[in-house]
C-alpha positions as CSV (number, residue, x, y, z in Angstrom):
1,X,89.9,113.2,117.2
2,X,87.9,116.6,116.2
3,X,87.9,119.4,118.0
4,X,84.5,119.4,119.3
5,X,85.5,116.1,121.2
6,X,89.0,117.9,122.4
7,X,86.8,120.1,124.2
8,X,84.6,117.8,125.3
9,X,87.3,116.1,127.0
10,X,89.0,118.8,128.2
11,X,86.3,120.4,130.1
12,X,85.5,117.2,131.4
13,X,89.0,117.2,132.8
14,X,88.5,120.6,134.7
15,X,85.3,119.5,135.5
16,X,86.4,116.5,137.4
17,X,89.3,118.2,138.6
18,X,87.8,120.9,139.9
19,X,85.3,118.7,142.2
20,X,87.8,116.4,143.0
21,X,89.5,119.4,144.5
22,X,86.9,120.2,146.7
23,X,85.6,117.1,147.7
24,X,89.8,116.1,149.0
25,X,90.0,120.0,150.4
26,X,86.8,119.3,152.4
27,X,88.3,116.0,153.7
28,X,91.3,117.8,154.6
29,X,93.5,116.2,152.8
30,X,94.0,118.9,150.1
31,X,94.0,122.6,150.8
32,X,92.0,123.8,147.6
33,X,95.2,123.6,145.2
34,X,96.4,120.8,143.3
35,X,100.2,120.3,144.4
36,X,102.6,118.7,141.9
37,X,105.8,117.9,140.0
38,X,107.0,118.0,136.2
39,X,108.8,114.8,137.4
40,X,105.5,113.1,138.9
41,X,103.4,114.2,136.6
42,X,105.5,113.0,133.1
43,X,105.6,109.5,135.3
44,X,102.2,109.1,134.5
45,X,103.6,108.3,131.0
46,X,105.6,105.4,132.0
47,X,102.7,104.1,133.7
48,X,99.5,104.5,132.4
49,X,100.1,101.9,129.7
50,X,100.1,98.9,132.1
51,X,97.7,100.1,133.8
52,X,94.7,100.3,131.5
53,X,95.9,96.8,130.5
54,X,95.1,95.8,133.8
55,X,92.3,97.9,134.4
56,X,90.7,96.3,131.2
57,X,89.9,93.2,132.7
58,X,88.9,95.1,136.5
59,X,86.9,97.0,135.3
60,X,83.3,95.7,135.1
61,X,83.5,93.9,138.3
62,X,85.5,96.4,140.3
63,X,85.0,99.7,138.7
64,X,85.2,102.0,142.0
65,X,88.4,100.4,142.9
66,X,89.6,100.8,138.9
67,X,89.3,104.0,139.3
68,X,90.8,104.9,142.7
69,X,94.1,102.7,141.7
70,X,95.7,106.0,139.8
71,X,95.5,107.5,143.0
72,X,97.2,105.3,144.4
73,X,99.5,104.9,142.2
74,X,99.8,108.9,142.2
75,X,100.6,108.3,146.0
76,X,103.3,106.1,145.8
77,X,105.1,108.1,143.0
78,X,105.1,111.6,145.0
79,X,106.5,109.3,147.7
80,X,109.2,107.7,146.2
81,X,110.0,111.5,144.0
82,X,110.5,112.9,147.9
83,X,112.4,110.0,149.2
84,X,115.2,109.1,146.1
85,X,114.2,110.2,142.6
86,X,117.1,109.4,141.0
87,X,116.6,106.1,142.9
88,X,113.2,105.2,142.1
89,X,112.1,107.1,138.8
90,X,112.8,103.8,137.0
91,X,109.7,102.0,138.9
92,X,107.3,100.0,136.8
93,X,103.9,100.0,137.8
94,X,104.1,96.4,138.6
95,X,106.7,97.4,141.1
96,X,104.1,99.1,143.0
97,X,101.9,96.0,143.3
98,X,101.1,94.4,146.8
99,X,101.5,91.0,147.5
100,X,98.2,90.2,146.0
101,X,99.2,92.2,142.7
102,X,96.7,94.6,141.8
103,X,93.9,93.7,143.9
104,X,95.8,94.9,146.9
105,X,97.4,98.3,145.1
106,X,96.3,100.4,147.6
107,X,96.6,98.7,150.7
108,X,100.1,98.2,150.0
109,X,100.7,102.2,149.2
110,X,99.3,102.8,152.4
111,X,101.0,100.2,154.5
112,X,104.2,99.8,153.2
113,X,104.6,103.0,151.6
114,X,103.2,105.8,154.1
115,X,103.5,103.3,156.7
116,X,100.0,103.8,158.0
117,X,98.3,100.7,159.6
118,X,95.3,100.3,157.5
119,X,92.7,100.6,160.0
120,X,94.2,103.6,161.3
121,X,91.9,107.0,160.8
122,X,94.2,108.2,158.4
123,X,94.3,105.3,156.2
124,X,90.7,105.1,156.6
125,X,90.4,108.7,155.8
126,X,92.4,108.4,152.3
127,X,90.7,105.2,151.1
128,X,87.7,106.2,151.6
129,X,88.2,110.1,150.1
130,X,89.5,108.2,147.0
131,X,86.5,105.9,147.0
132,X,84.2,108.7,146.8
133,X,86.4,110.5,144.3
134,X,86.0,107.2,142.4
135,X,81.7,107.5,143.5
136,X,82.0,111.2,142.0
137,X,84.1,110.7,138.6
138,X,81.7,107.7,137.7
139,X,78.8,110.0,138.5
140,X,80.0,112.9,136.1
141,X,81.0,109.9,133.3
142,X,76.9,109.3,133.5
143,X,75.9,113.0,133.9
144,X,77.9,113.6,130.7
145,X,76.0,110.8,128.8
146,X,79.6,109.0,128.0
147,X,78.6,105.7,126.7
148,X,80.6,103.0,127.8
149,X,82.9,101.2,125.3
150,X,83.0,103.6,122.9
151,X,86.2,105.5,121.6
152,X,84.7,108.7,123.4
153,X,84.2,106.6,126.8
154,X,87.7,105.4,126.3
155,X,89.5,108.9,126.0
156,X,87.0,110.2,128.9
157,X,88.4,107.1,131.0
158,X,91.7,108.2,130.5
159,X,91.0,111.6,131.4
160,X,89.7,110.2,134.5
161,X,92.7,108.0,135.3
162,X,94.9,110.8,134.9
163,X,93.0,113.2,137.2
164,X,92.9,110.6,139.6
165,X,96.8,110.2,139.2
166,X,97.0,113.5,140.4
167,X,94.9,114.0,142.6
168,X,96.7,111.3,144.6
169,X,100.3,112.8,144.2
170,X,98.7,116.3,145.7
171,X,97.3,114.4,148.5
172,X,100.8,112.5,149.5
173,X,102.8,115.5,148.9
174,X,100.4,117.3,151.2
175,X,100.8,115.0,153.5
176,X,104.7,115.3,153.1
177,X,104.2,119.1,154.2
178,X,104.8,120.8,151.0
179,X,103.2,123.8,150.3
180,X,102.5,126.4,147.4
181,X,104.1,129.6,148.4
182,X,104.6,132.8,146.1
183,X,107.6,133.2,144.5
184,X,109.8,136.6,145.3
């Protein structure tokens, strides 16, 4: 990878970052700052793997949903890091499959996990903020002129999966009450 596309990547990240911010903190689901953990964040690496290899074959027919899953999945990992850590920082991403696998990822997060009924406002509220972070990440792949299947529209996917991994712990450990306060 050459430098020029480093930078093309990572200002794509910030990019998406920064408008997924806003778009959440709007919703009120964020408050303008992306929350997180060392711990959350480095269990991304554990997952991503089997994820793309599902996300592979999801893709073309369910792309909106393909790309909302890592939030999700981010969701259900800041969960489980407040509940037990050292209980449940060995979870496979298979583990946080509903009973339909990965076509009903979310659904599950939300019910089982949050323990929100799914037609509840909040549930409502979260799906459909993800959805449009999903509508918005897809739009800035095209405004960027990625071309699908292409090394550089692989790396910028991954980007995008990651954000969206993120952006999805901040929201559930917002939603847990924690706050970033100054130090001292």
């Amino acid at each position: 990878m050459d430098e020029a596309d480093l930078k093309l990547y990572d200002n794509y990240e910030k990019t998406l970052l920064d408008g997924l911010l806003k778009l959440c903190s709007g919703e009120g689901l964020l408050e303008g700052e992306l929350l997180s953990s060392p711990d959350i964040d480095e269990k991304w690496d554990d997952l991503v793997r089997d994820f793309v290899a599902d996300a592979v074959y999801q893709f073309n027919d369910y792309p909106e949903a393909t790309i909302a899953w890592p939030a999700f999945i981010g969701i259900a990992i800041a969960l489980y890091w407040d509940r037990d850590w050292s209980t449940y920082k060995g979870c496979t991403y298979k583990g946080l499959y509903g009973e339909r696998g990965f076509d009903d990822l979310d659904e599950h997060v939300l019910r089982d996990l949050m323990g929100l009924k799914l037609d509840s406002p909040q549930a409502k509220k979260i799906s459909g903020t993800l959805n449009n972070c999903a509508l918005a990440a897809m739009g800035l792949i095209r405004h960027e002129g990625i071309e699908p299947q292409t090394s550089q529209g692989f790396f910028i996917l991954a980007r995008t999966y990651w954000v969206m991994y993120r952006i999805g712990a901040a929201i559930a450990l917002r939603w847990l009450k924690y706050r970033l306060q100054p130090v001292g």
